[in-house]
N, C-alpha and C positions, 0 to 999 in steps of 0.2 A: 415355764412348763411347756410354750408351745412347739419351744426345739426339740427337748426329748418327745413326745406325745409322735409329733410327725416325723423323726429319727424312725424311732420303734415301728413307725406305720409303716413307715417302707422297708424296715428289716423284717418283720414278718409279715408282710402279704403275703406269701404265700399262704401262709395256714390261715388265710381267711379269714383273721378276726373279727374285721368287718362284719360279714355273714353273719357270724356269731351274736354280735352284738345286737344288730337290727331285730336279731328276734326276740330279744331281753325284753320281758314286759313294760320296762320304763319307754321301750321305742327309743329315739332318736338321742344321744348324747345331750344334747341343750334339755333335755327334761327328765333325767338323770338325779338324783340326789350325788352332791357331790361331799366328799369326805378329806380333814386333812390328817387323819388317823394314818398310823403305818400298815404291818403286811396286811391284805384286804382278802380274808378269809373267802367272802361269797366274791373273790374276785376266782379263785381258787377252784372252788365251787362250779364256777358257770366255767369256767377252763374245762373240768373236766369234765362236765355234763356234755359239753360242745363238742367234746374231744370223740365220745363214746360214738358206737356204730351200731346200725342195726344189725337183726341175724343175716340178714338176706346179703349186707353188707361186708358184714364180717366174714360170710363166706367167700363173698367177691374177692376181698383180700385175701383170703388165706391162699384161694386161686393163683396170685400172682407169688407167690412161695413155693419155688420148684422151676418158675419160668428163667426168660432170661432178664426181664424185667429187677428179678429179686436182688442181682447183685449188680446190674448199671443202675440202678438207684438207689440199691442199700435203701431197702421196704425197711428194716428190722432195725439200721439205724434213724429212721424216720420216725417209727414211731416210739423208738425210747426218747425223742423232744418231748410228746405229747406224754409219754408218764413220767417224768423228771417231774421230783416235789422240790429239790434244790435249783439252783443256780443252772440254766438254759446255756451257759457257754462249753461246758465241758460233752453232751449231747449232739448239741449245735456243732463241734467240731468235729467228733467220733462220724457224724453223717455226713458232713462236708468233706472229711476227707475222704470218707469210703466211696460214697458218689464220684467223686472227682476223681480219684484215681482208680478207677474201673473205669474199662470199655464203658464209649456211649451207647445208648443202647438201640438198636434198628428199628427201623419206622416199622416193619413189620411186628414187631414185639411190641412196639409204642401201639400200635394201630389195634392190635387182640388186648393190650391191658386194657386200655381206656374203654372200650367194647365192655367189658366186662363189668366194670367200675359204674358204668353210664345204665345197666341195666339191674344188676346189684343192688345199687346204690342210688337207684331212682330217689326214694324221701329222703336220704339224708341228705342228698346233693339239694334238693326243696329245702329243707329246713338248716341248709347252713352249717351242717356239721363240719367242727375244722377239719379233724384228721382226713373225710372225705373228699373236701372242697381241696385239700391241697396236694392228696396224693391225684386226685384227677386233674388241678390243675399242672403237675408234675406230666404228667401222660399226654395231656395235650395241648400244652405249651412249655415241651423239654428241653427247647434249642435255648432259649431267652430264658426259663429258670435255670441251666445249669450254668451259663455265663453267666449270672450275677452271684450265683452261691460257689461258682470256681473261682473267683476273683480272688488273687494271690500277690505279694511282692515277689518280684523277680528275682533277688537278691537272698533269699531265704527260705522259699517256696509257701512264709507263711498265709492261711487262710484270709483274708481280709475282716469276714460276720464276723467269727468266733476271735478275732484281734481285737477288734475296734471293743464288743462288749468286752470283754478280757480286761482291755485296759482300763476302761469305767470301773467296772469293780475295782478293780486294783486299789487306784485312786480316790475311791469314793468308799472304799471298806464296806457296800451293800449291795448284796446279792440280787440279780436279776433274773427272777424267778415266770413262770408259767402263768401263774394266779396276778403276780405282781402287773403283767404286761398287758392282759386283758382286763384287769382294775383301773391303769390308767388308763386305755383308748376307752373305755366308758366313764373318764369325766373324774377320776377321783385321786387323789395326789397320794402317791406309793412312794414305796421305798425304790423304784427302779427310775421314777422320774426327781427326786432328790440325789440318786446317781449321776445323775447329769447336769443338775443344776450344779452339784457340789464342787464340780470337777471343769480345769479348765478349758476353753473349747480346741485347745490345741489337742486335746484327747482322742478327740472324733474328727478334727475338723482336718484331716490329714490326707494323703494320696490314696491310702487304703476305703477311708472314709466318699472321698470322692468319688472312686469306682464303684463304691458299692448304689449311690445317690443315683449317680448313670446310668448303670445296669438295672436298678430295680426301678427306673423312671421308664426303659425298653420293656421291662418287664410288664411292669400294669399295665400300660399302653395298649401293650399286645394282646393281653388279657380282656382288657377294654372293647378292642376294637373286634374282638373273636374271642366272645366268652365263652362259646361251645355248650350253652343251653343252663350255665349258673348263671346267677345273679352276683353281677360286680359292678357298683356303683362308687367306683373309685377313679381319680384321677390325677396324675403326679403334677401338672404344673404348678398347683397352687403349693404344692409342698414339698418339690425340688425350690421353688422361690423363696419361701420360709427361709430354708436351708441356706440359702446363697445368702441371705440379708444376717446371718450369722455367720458361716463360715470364708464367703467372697463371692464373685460373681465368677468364679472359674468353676464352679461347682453345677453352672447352668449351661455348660458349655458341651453337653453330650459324648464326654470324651473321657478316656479312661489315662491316667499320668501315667507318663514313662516309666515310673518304677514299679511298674504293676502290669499285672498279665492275667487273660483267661488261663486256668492250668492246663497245659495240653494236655489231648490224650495222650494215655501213656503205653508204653513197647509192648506192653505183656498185660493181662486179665487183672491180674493181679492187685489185691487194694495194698494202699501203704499210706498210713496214717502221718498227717504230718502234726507237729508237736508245736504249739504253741509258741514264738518266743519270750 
């Protein structure tokens, strides 16, 4: 369980589960009731509770719908993650690819979203909301989130997130859901960490998988060191280390394999979805 748990943690920080969690009345994961029942309905539940926005909030967002923010970060594929009741890899890819292949988007765009988001979104950014916490994590720290969620094989242009979960499912015939992922980081055995117990570690433990351990180790880090006024009490060594005592110690080596590439930017505006292989 402690591969998948700290896999998943570092494929979704962004959306802040964390945050999420901390504010769960149980408090802290070790005081938790733990479950070894399957899909985790109140995991489900607090997914979407966490997910929702205030008004003041929801307007702040709807603000950046018409900007130029809306389409270098595909806002609208962002938040169909957070309303997906199935499986997070087809979502997950729909927004990675649209992100990534759109123009990045200008510090000065960057600079009036986050403005907006930061006053907006005052309590929900207090209380941990995910969709809040990570579309402003997105805003101001865009350099370091779009290099790990752009991480791509060279050879096929595939997405690396929506690969790695991709092929878990595959392999493991169980769906890695929204509710599912927030029930495990609060301590309860899902059907998303039987994903990965199931399946063998050659699944994840790949170049694609690697890059992504890298990227999202730059990532927190960054977040870490310049939270920009959330609350983020995370930090990758203890769980790039995890990783490396299962997958190799090349996994701790800060470095992206050769057959893997941030996707550059691309010639024209223009988004273009890439397709799973």
């Amino acid at each position: 369980m402690a591969f998948s748990t700290q896999f998943i943690s570092v494929l979704m920080c962004l959306m802040s589960f964390q945050n999420a969690i901390n504010a769960h009345p149980y408090g802290t994961p070790a005081n938790r009731p733990r479950s070894s029942s399957g899909p985790a309905p109140q995991g489900l539940s607090l997914a979407r509770t966490a997910a929702k926005l205030s008004p003041s909030c929801q307007l702040a967002a709807s603000g950046l719908l018409g900007e130029e923010f809306e389409s270098c970060a595909d806002i609208l594929g962002l938040v169909s993650i957070f309303e997906a009741k199935d499986s997070l890899v087809s979502p997950i890819n729909t927004w990675v690819a649209g992100a990534c292949s759109a123009k990045p988007c200008s510090k000065q765009s960057l600079d009036k979203a986050s403005q907006m988001m930061k006053t907006g979104c005052a309590s929900d950014l207090q209380e941990g909301s995910i969709a809040a916490v990570a579309m402003y994590s997105i805003l101001t720290h865009y350099d370091v989130t779009r290099d790990m969620f752009c991480t791509q094989y060279k050879q096929n242009s595939t997405y690396c997130l929506p690969s790695v979960l991709g092929d878990v499912e595959s392999q493991s015939g169980e769906k890695i859901t929204l509710g599912e992922v927030v029930s495990l980081i609060t301590g309860k055995l899902t059907k998303a960490d039987r994903a990965f117990m199931s399946v063998p570690k050659e699944t994840y433990c790949t170049p694609c998988g690697h890059a992504i351990v890298t990227k999202s180790a730059t990532m927190i880090d960054a977040i870490r060191k310049d939270p920009v006024g959330i609350e983020f009490n995370y930090s990758s060594s203890s769980t790039v280390h995890q990783i490396s005592e299962i997958c190799g110690a090349a996994f701790e080596d800060h470095q992206i394999p050769d057959s893997v590439q941030i996707a550059p930017p691309p010639k024209s505006g223009n988004p273009i979805e890439k397709k799973l292989a």
